[in-house]
Structures are given as C-alpha cells and as structure tokens.
C-alpha positions, 0 to 999 in steps of 0.5 A: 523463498520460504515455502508456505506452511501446511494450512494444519501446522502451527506457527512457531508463535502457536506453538510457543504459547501451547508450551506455555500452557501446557508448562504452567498446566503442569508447573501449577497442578505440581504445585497445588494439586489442583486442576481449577488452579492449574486450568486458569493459569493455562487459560491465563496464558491463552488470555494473553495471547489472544489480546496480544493477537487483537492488538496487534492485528488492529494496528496492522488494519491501521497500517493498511488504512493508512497507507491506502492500499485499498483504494491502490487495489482497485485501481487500473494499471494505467492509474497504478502507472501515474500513482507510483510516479507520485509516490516516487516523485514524494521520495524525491525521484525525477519520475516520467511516466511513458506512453500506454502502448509501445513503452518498450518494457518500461511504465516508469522512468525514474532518476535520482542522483545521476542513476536512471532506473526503470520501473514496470508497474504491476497491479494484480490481483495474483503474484506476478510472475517472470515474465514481468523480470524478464520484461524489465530486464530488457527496457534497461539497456533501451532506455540506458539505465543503470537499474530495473525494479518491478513494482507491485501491489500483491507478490511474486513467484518463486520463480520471478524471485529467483530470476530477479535475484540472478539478473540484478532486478529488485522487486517491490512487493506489497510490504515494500510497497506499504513501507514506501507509502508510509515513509513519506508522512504517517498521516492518511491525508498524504496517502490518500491525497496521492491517491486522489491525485492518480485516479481524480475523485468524482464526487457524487451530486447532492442537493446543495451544490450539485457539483461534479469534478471537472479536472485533475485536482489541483496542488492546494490542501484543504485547510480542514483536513488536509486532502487535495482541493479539487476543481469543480462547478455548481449551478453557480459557476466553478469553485474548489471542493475538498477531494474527501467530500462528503465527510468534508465540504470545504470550498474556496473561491477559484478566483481567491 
C-alpha cells in the first residue's frame, strides 16, 4: 500500500503543470522578450488546469450522487448488512443476510455459480482494521465457503491490507464499493431505490395526505420517476406513495 504524501508535496499532476508554466514562461520571454507575453502563456496554461480540475471534480460529485454513498453513510450497520444483500442480489448473488448477533464472523452469505462466499459488512466512519480480516477469515470454514470478502463504505489499514493479501480475503473499499453501485444501472433511481429498500423511508406528513409509512416499500416502480412505490395510510385509508416523495406525489390505488 502506497504511503500517503506529505500534506506540502505536489502531486505529480501539480507538478507537471508548474513545468509547463514555467517552460512556456521561459520559451515565450526567449521568443518575444516580453514579460506580459510570457505572463499570459504562463497563466494560459494555469487557466487550463484549473477548468480541467472543475470539470473533473464536478463529474466526481455526480459519481457520488449517483451512487448513493451519502445516503450509505448514514446508515446503520444493520441496514448496511440488508443494503448490500440487495446490491449483491442485483448483481445476481443469491445473498442471506444472518441474524444480528451470534453471526459467527459472517453478515452476508452470498453464492453464485455453485461457490458460497462470506461477507463482513463494515459501515465506518474510520478505515477498518484487521481484526475484521481476521474475523472473516474464520466464519469461512463455519460456513464451508470457498471465499471471505470484506465490505466497506471507507478503507483499510495497511495492516488489514497485508493480512488479507496473505490469507486470500478480498477487500472492498469505497471505490470498489461506488463501482458495484454503478455497475448495475447509470441511473440515481436504481441506487437510490436500493437504498430505500434497506432503511424504509418515513415521509414526513403534510396537510394533504397526512401519510406516514407503514411497511417496508414494496417491489413497484413509480411511473414518474422511477423510485420504489411505498405502502402508506391517510386519513382515507391505505394507498401507495412514491419513496421520493416530496419531489415527487405519485400515488396508486392499493386495490388497483
């Protein structure tokens, strides 16, 4: 594992583009003899870079809006534990989620092809450490399976890193993690919808409906915009609501 920069040194990007200035500074001033010349063409080049950086910045805020890592953030272990069963389930996992205590090592057991892997699910606010390797490392001959992953939403440590790499246990982290979210639809609603899934939205009443959700949401998609209809009750009975609700108040008839 790469160690982390000293907070003074310049990438190697930075640093590139301060050769470049300072090449063209010197290129332009050989050229024309002039220090305005030779300042714009400097400046020019710093231009460049600070609209690449914007742009590229601002489509790695998309990313993460997309994927829905915020919303992951805040969550719970527990509801982390159910959110990747789903993810796992859209990328065609047979995933069981075990029971909250006593898991032996284990929040996921997942299976494709025939090959049973288990999953330790990790919703930090911290890298995570060894202990979590070490952990699912031993639920593997519990619950005879081939594989050990460990999933989280941040890091690890170096030393979680080297311990997995000697005892054969994959790692997920943030990135890896963003990836398997976008891989399954470049659309937020699906993210999003997966989210709302693992934690169950509760909406907050208004003056026309009054609504308060009652259940986990239910497989139907909104027709408006493509989150998860949710079951909920008014002052005139049942009905469904979109999960996205306020920005959107589709509802369907529970009996249509």
């Amino acid at each position: 594992m790469a160690k982390r920069r000293k907070k003074d040194q310049l990438d190697p990007m930075q640093s590139l583009v301060f050769l470049l200035m300072f090449g063209s500074f010197i290129g332009v001033y050989y050229i024309f003899k002039s220090f305005i010349y030779s300042s714009i063409a400097a400046g020019a080049i710093l231009g460049i870079y600070f609209t690449v950086m914007i742009i590229l910045n601002q489509k790695h805020n998309e990313r993460l809006r997309r994927s829905g890592i915020a919303d992951i953030d805040k969550m719970d272990g527990r509801r982390f534990e159910l959110y990747l069963g789903h993810l796992f389930e859209a990328h065609g996992y047979a995933a069981e989620v075990t029971q909250a205590t006593g898991d032996y090592g284990a929040d996921l057991v997942i299976s494709k092809d025939g090959k049973k892997i288990v999953v330790q699910a990790k919703r930090y606010s911290k890298n995570v450490g060894l202990k979590a390797v070490q952990e699912i490392h031993t639920a593997m001959a519990h619950y005879s399976a081939l594989e050990a992953w460990v999933v989280t939403n941040r890091d690890y440590t170096e030393q979680a890193y080297n311990l997995a790499k000697s005892n054969g246990v994959r790692l997920i982290n943030r990135e890896q993690l963003i990836e398997m979210i976008l891989a399954i639809n470049s659309e937020p609603q699906t993210s999003q919808a997966l989210v709302a899934v693992a934690v169950g939205d509760h909406v907050t009443p208004d003056t026309d409906h009054e609504e308060v959700a009652i259940n986990e949401p239910e497989d139907l998609d909104c027709p408006k915009c493509g989150y998860l209809l949710v079951k909920r009750k008014s002052s005139r009975g049942e009905f469904y609501g979109c999960s996205s609700f306020p920005k959107c108040r589709h509802t369907k008839n529970i009996n249509a």
